[in-house]
C-alpha positions as CSV (number, residue, x, y, z in Angstrom):
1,X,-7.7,5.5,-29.0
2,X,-6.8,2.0,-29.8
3,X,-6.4,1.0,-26.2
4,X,-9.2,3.5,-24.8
5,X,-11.6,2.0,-26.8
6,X,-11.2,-1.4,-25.8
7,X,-11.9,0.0,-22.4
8,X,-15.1,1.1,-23.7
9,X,-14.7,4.4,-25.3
10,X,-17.2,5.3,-27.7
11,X,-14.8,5.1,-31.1
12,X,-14.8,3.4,-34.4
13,X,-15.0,-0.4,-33.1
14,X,-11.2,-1.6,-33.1
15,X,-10.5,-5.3,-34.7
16,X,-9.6,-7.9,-32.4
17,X,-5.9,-7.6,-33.0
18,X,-5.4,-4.0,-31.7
19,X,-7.5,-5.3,-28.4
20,X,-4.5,-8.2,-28.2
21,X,-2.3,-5.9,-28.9
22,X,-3.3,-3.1,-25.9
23,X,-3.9,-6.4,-23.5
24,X,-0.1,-7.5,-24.2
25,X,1.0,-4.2,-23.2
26,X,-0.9,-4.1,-20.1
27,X,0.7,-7.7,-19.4
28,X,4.4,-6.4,-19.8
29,X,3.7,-3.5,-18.4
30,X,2.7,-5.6,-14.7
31,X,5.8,-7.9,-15.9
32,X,8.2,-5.1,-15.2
33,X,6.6,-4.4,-11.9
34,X,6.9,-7.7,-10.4
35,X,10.4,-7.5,-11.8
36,X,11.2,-4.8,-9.8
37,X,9.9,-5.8,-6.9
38,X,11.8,-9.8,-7.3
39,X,14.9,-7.8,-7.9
40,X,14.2,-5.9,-4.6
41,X,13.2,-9.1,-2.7
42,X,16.5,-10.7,-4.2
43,X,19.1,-8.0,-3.1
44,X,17.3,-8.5,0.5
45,X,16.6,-12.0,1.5
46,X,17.3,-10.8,4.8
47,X,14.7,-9.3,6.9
48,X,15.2,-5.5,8.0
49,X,15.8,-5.1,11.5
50,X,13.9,-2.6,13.6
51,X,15.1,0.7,13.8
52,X,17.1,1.4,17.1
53,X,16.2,4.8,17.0
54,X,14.1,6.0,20.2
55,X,11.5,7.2,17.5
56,X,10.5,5.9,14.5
57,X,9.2,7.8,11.7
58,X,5.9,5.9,10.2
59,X,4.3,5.9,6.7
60,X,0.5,5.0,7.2
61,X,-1.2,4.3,4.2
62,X,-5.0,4.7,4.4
63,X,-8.2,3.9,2.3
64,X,-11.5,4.3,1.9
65,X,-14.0,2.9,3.8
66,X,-13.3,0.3,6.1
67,X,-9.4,0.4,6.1
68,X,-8.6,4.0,7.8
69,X,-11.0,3.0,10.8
70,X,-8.7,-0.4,11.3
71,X,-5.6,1.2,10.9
72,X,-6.6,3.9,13.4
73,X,-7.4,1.3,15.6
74,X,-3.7,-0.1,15.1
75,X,-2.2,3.4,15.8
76,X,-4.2,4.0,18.4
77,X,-2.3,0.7,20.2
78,X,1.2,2.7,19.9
79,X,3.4,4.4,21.7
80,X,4.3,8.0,21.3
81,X,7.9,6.7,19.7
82,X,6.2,5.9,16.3
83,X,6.6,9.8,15.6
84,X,6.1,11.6,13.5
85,X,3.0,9.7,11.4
86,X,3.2,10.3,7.4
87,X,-0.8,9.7,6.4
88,X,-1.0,8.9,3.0
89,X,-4.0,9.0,0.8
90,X,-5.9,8.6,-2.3
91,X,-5.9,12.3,-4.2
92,X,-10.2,11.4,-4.1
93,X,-10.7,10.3,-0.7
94,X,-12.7,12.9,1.8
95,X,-13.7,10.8,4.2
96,X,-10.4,9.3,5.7
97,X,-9.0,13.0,6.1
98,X,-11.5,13.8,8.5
99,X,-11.4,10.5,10.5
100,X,-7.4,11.4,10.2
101,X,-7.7,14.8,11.6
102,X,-9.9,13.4,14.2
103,X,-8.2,10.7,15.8
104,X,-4.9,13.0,15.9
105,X,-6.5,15.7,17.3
106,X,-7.6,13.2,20.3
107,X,-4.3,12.1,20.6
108,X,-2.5,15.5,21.0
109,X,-4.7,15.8,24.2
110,X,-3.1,13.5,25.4
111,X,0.5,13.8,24.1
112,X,1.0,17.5,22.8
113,X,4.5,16.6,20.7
114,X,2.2,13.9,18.7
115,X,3.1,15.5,14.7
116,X,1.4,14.1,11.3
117,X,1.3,14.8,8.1
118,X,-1.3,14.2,5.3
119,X,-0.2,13.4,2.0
120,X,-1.9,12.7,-1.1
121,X,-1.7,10.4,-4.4
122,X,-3.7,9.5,-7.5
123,X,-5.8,6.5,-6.3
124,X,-4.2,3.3,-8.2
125,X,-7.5,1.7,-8.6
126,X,-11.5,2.2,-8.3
127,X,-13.8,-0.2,-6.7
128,X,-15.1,-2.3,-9.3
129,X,-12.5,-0.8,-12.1
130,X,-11.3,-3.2,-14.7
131,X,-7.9,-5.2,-14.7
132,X,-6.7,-3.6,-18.0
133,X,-7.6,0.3,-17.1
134,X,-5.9,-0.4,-13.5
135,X,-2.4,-1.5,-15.0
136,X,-2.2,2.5,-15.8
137,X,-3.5,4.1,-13.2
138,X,-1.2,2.2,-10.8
139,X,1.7,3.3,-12.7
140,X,0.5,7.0,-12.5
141,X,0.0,6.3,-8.6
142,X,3.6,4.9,-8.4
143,X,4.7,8.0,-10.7
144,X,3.8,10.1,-8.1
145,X,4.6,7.7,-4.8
146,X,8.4,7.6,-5.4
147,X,9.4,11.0,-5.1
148,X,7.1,11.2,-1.8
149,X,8.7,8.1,-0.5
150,X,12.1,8.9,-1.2
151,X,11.3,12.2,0.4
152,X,9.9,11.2,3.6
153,X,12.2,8.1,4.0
154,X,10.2,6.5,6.9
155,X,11.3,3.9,8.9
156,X,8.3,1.8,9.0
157,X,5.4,1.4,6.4
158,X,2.4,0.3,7.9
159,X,-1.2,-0.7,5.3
160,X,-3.9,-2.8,5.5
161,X,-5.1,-3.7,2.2
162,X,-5.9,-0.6,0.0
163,X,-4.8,-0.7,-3.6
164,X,-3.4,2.6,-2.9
165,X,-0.8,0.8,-0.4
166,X,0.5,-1.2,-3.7
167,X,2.5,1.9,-5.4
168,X,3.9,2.6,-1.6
169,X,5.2,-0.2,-0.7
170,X,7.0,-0.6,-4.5
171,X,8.6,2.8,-3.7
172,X,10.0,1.9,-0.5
173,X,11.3,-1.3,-1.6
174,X,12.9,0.6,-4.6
175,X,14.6,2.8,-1.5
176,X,16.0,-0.6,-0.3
177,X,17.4,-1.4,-4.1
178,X,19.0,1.6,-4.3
179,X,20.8,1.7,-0.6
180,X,19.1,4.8,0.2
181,X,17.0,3.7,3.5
182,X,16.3,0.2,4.5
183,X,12.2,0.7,5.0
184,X,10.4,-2.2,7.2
185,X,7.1,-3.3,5.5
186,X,4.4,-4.3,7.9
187,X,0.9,-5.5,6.2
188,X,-2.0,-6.3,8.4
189,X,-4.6,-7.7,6.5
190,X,-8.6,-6.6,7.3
191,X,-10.4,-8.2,9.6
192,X,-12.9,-9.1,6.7
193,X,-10.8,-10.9,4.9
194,X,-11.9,-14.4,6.5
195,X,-11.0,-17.4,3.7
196,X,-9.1,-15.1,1.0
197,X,-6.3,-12.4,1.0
198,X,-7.4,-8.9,-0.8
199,X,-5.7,-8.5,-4.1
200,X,-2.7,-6.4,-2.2
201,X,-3.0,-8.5,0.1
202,X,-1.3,-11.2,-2.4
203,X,1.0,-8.6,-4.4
204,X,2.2,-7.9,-0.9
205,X,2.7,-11.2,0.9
206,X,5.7,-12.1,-0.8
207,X,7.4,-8.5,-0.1
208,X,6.5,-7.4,3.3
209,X,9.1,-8.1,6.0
210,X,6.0,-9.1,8.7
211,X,2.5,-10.1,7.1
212,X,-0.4,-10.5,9.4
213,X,-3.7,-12.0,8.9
214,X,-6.5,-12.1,11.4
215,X,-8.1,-15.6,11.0
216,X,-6.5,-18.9,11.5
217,X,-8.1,-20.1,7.9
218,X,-5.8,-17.5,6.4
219,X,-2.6,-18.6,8.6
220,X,-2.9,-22.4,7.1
221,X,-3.1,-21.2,3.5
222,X,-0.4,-18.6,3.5
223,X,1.8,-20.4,6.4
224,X,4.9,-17.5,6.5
225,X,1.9,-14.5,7.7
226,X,1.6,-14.2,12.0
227,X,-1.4,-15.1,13.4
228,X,-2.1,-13.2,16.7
229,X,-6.0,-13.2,16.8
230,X,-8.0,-10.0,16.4
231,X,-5.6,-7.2,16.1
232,X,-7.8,-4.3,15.4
């Protein structure tokens, strides 16, 4: 009640040291994820290498609004070998299911052996949702990403900026840790990000093995992302 309150739970009004107290636990709490993930980054300074296989299986991670139409658009560049297509999504997300279904539904007119799946998480964080609340509802999301990861064992994950692509991409790099499968980590970023990465955007710059941004103002303040133009 301590911590839920200082979230703004209607409770008996905690003093200011239980607040500290809950806020230093949320701060070790994203301490021991970032651990992880340098730990992961350490054991790998080498880049992975893409697959030789004549398909590849692809994790797709897609969000609300804005992000499933441009990673559509990506996918929709593709050949047939980036087969089968693992769509994941947030456990509250509607509309990107439909868009999902959609798109594939096109592009088994045109290739019948086209498969997908549809997968779904708790979403790690809520538009507008507070920094404090979000520490534990990522962890629940990553509770629930790594057995789904480690199940699928994809060859490529592919996002593009939601926060749901955060607890993914910490499972697949855990894969790496442990020698199970060495997972490549592509991040485009959205076209709308013009002068500032998203917040995954700058968890995930320092772990994806290719990080692409889609305006030159981005390319001269993080200098190791691609520039190729307009992607999607």
């Amino acid at each position: 009640w301590r911590f839920l309150s200082c979230l703004g739970f209607r409770h008996p009004a905690p003093n200011r040291h239980s607040c500290l107290m809950d806020a230093f636990c949320a701060v070790l709490a994203i301490a021991a994820l970032f651990s992880l993930l340098v730990v992961a980054q350490f054991f790998y300074k080498n880049r992975v290498r893409a697959p030789r296989n004549p398909s590849v299986s692809l994790l797709v991670v897609a969000g609300s609004g804005g992000h499933t139409t441009e990673i559509l658009r990506l996918l929709g560049s593709l050949s047939q070998s980036y087969s089968p297509r693992h769509y994941v999504l947030a456990d509250s997300d509607k509309m990107s299911e439909v868009k999902i279904r959609s798109f594939e539904q096109k592009r088994a007119e045109t290739l019948p052996t086209s498969l997908f799946t549809l997968n779904r998480i708790p979403r790690s964080r809520e538009v507008r949702q507070s920094w404090s609340s979000s520490v534990l509802t990522t962890i629940h999301s990553i509770v629930y990403s790594v057995p789904l990861t480690f199940r699928l064992k994809p060859d490529l994950v592919l996002c593009n900026g939601p926060g749901t692509c955060v607890p993914i991409c910490i499972s697949a790099l855990l894969l790496r840790l442990l020698g199970l499968k060495r997972v490549m980590i592509v991040y485009v970023e959205s076209i709308c990000r013009v002068e500032n990465l998203s917040l995954s955007g700058k968890i995930l710059y320092h772990f994806s093995d290719h990080f692409f941004v889609q305006w030159p103002t981005l390319k001269e303040k993080y200098p190791r992302s691609h520039y190729l133009g307009r992607i999607v």
